[in-house]
C-alpha positions in Angstrom: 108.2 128.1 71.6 110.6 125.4 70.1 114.0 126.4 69.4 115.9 125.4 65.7 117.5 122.5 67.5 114.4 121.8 69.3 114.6 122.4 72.5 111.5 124.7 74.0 111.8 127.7 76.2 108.9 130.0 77.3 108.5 133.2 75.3 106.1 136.6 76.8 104.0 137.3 73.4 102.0 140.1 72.5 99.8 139.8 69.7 97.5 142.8 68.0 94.9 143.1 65.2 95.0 145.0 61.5 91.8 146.2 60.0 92.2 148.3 56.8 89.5 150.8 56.0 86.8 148.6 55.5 87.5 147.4 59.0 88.3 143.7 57.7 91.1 142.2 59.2 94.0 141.6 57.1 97.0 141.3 59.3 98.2 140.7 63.1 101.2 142.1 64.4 103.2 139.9 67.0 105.8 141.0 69.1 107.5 138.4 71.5 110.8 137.8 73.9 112.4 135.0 75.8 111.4 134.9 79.6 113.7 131.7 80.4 115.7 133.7 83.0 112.9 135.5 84.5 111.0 132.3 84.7 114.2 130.9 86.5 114.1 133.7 88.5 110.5 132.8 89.6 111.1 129.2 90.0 114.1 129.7 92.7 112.2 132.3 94.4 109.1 130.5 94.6 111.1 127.3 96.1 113.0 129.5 98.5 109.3 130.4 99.5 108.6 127.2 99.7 111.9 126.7 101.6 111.2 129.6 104.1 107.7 127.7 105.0 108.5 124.6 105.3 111.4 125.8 107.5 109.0 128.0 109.8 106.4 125.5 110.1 108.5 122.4 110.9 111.2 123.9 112.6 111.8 122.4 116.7 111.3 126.7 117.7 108.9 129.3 118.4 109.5 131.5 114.9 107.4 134.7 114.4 106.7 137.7 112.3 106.3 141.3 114.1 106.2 144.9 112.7 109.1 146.8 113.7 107.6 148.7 116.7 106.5 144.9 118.5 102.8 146.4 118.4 101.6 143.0 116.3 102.3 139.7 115.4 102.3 139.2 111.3 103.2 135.6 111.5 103.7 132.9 113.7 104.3 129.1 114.0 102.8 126.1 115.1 105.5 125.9 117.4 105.2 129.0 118.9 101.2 128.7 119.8 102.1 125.3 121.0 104.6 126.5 123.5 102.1 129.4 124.6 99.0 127.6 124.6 96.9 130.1 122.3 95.5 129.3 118.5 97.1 130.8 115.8 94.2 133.5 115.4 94.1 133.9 118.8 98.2 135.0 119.1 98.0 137.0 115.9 95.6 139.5 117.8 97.5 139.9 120.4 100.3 142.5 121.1 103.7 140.8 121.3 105.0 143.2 123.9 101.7 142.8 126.5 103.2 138.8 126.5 106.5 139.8 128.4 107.2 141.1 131.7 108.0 144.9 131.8 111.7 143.9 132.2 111.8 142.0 129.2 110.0 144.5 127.2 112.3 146.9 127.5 115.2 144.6 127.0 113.5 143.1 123.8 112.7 146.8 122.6 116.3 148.0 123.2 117.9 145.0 121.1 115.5 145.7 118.3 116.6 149.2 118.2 120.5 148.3 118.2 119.6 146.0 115.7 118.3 148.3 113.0 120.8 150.9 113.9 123.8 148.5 112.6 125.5 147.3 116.4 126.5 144.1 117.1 124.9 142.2 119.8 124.9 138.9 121.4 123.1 136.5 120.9 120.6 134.9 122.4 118.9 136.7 125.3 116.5 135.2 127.6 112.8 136.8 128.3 110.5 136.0 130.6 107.1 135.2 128.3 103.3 134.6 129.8 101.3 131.8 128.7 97.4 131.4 128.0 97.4 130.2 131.2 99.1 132.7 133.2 101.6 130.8 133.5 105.5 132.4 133.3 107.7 130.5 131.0 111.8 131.4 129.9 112.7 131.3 126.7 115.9 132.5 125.0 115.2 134.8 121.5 117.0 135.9 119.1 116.1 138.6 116.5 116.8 136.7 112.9 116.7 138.9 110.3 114.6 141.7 109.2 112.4 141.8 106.1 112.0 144.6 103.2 109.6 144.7 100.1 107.4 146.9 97.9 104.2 144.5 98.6 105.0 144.3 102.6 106.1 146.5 105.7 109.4 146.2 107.3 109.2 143.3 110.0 111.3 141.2 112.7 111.5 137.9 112.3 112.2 136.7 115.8 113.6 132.8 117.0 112.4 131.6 120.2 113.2 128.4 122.5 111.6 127.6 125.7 114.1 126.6 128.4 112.2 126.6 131.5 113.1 123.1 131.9 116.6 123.7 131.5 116.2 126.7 134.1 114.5 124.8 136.2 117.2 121.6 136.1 119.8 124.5 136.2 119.0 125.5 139.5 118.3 122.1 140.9 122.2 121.9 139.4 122.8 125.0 141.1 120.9 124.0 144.6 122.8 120.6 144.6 126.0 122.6 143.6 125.6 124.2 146.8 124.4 121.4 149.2 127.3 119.8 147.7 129.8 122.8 148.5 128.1 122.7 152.0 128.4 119.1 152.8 132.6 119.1 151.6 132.8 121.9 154.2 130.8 119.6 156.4 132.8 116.8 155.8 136.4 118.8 155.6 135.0 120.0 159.0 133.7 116.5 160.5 137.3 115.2 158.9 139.5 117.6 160.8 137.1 116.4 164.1 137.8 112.9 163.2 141.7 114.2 162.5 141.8 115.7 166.2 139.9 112.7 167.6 142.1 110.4 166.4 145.2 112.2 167.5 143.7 112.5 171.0 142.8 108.5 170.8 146.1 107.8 169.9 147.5 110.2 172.7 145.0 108.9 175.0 146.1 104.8 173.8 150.1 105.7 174.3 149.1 107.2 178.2 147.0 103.9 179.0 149.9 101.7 177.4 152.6 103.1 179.3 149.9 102.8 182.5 149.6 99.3 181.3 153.3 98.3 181.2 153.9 100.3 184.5 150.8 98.0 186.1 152.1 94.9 184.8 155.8 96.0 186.0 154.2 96.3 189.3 151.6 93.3 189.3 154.8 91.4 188.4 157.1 93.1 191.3 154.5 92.2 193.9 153.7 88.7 192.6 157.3 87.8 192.4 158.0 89.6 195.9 154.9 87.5 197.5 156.0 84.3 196.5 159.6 85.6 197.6 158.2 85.8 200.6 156.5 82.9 201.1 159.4 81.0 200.2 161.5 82.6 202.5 158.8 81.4 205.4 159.0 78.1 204.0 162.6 77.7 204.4 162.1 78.9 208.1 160.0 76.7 208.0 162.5 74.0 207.3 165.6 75.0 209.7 165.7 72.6 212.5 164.3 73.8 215.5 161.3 75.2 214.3 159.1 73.3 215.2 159.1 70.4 218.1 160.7 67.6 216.4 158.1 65.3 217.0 155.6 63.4 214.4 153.3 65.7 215.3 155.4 69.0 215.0 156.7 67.7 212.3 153.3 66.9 210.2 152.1 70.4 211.1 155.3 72.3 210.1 154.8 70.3 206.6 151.0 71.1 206.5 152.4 75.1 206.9 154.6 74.7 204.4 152.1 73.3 201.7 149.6 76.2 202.3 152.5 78.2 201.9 153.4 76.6 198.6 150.2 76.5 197.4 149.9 80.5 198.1 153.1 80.8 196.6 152.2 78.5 193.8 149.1 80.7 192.0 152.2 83.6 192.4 154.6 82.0 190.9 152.1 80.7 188.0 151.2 84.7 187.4 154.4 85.3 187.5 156.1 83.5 185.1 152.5 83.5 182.4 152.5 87.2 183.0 148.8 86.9 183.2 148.2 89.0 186.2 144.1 88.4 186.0 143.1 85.2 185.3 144.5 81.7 186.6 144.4 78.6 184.3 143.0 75.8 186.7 144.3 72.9 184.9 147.7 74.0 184.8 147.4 75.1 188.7 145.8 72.2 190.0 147.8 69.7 188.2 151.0 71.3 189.4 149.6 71.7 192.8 148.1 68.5 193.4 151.4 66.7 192.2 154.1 69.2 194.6 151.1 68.3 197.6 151.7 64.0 196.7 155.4 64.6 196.3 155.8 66.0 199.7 154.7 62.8 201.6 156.0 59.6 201.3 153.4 56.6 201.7 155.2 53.6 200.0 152.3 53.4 197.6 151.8 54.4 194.1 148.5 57.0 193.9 147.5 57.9 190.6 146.1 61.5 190.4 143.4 62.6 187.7 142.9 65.9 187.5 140.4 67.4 184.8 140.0 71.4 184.7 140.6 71.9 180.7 139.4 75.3 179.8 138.4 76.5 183.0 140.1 79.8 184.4 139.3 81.5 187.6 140.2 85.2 189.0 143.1 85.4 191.9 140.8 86.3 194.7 139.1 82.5 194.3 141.5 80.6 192.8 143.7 80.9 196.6 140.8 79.5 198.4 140.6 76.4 195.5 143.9 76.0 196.0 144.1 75.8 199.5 141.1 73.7 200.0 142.5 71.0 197.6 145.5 71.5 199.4 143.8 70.1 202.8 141.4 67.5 201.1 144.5 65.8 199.0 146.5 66.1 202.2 144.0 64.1 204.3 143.8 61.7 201.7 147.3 61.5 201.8 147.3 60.8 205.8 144.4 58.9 206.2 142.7 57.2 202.7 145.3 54.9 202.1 147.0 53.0 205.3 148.5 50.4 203.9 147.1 47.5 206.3 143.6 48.7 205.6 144.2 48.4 201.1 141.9 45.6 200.9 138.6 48.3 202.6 139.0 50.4 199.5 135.5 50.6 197.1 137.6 48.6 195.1 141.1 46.5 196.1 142.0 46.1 192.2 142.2 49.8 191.5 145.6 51.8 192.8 144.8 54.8 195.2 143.3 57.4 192.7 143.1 60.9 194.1 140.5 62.6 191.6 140.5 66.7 191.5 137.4 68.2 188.6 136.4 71.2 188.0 134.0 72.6 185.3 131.2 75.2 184.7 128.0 75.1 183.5 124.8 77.6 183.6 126.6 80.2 185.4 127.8 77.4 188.1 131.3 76.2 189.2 131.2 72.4 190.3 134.5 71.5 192.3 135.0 67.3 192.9 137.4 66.6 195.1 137.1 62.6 195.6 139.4 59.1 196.5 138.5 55.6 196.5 140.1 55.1 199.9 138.5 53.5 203.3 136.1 56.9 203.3 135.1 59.0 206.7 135.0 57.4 210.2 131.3 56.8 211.1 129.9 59.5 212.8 132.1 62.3 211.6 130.5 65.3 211.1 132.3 67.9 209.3 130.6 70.4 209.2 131.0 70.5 213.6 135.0 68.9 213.2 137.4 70.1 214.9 140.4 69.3 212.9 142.0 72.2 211.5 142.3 71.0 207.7 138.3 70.6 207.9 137.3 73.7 209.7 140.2 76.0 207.2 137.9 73.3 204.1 134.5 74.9 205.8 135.8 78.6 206.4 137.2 79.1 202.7 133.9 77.9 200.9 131.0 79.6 203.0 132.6 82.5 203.3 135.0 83.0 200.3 133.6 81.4 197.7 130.2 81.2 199.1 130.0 77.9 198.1 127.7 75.2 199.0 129.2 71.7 200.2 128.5 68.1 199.6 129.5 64.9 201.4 129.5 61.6 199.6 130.3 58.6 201.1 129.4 55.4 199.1 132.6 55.1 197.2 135.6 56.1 199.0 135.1 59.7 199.5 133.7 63.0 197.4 133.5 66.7 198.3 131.5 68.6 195.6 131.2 72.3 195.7 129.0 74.5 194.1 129.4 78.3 193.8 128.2 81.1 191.0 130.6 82.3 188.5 128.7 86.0 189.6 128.7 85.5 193.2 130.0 88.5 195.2 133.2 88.2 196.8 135.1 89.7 199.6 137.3 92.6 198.9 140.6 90.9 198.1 142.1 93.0 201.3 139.7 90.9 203.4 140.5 87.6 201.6 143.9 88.3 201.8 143.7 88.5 205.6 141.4 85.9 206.1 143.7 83.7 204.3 146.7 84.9 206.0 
């Protein structure tokens, strides 16, 4: 109907026939009222309707519709036969309560019952629900709201959400939780170990440096005593009397006291390097060779060349080194260079060169010994001499450095030595007597 100002609003009519007596109709009586409210009242609760379905059918959650006593379902969602696996006719003829274990029945039974009666509980609880399959799945419900009308029973409206996957990651959280509370006792435990060991290293390192300082108190007592000593038989050595004083007693006390000296000298080295294990050759030989030249007096100038860069040797073979370059520069001294014989050198425009190498290569020390004096008298054999330079020179490398010898002749005069850096050695006691 149109209003006076012209706006139109619905009206509910009712409209009835008047006959008179001849039965002709003469009139109708109308009766009408304005519905605009109710018809508002319609509209909002048909969109709430609307509201409710659209909410239940697109909502991310298992929603359903069950009588009070859980014997039926009424309604249920997409959702919810999606999470179960069933059709939607298939779950509506099913009991609700046959779905969950006997635990959760009761539980879900119990809640419903608090619910109605007006006591507040929490909210969600979890319930262990089977699947089409067989399958056991946890979910987490929680009763929504109950519904009342003239046209319908009394139902639950129930909200669901499967969580087995965050059960599932919960106790993986919960195992890992665990192997990582067990490894940080492990660790804690391994750490105190480690704690302990270390202490006892560091005990243990303390012990073996004092041990180490006490050895190298010693080493350096004994060392210094032994060259002490030497010294002191060197200076006997010296006092007149000693010796016949002939040429001959007197080149034989000087031959003792060089062996001395050059004993003395590998002590004296270790002594003052405080290197109690290895001897630097080039340093030793160069000093040696020099205090051997400087202790004879030939009137000529002899140029020395000694090469041993980088080449070190234990104690127990550097004394026999020494002492056999000891004898082979001495008889150079005495018998490569007379000075009426100059011109029989390999060659007269060179000075007298005394030549000492030594070097190592594939697990083999090479010793030269050489001059570019007159060389050997024919025939001499030293291997058979009798001298006692020569037959000390023989003694030291067969059977202390277990070297073998070579002879050359075609240019003044060459010893060459060979012995294994790994060759096995007398006990030091032994070579320490033998050289005594």
């Amino acid at each position: 109907m149109k209003h006076r100002d012209g706006h139109e609003f619905p009206i509910h009519a009712n409209d009835a026939p008047v006959f008179d007596d001849d039965g002709k109709l003469i009139a109708i009586i109308g009766a009408s009222h304005d519905i605009s409210e109710q018809k508002q009242v319609e509209n909002a609760l048909r969109e709430s309707e609307e509201k409710y379905r659209n909410l239940v059918k697109y909502a991310p959650a298992a929603i359903y519709e069950m009588d009070l006593q859980g014997t039926k379902f009424l309604s249920v969602n997409e959702v919810m036969c999606n999470i179960l696996g069933y059709t939607k006719e298939e779950l509506l003829s099913e009991i609700p309560g046959d779905l969950l274990d006997p635990e959760s029945r009761i539980l879900f039974k119990e809640r419903i019952r608090k619910k109605l009666a007006g006591e507040k509980i929490s909210e969600p609880v979890e319930y262990r629900i089977r699947r089409k399959d067989g399958e056991w799945i946890n979910t987490a419900i929680s009763v929504g709201s109950f519904t009342y009308s003239d046209e319908n029973p009394p139902r639950v409206v129930v909200i669901g959400h499967d969580i087995t996957d965050r059960k599932r990651m919960e106790e993986e959280l919960r195992r890992k939780h665990d192997n990582l509370n067990t490894a940080y006792e492990e660790i804690t435990s391994t750490q105190e170990e480690l704690r302990q060991n270390v202490e006892e290293l560091t005990n243990r390192e303390k012990q073996l440096n004092e041990a180490l300082a006490e050895k190298e108190v010693l080493l350096s007592e004994i060392h210094h005593r032994v060259k002490n000593n030497l010294a002191a038989f060197i200076s006997l050595l010296s006092l007149e009397g000693s010796y016949e004083e002939s040429p001959a007693g007197r080149d034989l006390k000087r031959d003792l006291q060089n062996r001395a000296r050059t004993m003395a000298l590998i002590h004296e080295t270790l002594y003052r390097t405080r290197q109690y294990s290895d001897v630097d050759m080039d340093v030793y030989l160069n000093t040696l060779v020099n205090q051997v030249v400087s202790s004879y007096s030939t009137g000529q100038t002899i140029r020395i060349v000694v090469e041993a860069k980088e080449v070190t040797l234990d104690l127990v073979r550097a004394t026999p080194i020494g002492l056999i370059v000891n004898e082979l520069v001495t008889n150079t001294l005495k018998y490569a260079f007379p000075s009426e014989t100059t011109s029989v050198k390999a060659d007269p425009s060179e000075p007298g060169t005394i030549g000492i190498k030594m070097s190592s290569e594939d697990g083999i020390y090479l010793l030269k010994v050489s001059d570019n004096g007159v060389g050997l008298p024919a025939g001499l054999d030293v291997q058979k001499t009798q001298t006692l330079g020569l037959k000390l020179v023989n003694f030291l490398a067969k059977h202390q450095l277990r070297s073998t010898i070579e002879i050359r002749t075609d240019k003044g005069t060459e010893f060459v030595f060979r012995f294994k850096k790994s060759s096995k050695m007398n006990s030091i006691t032994k070579n320490n007597t033998l050289v005594s």
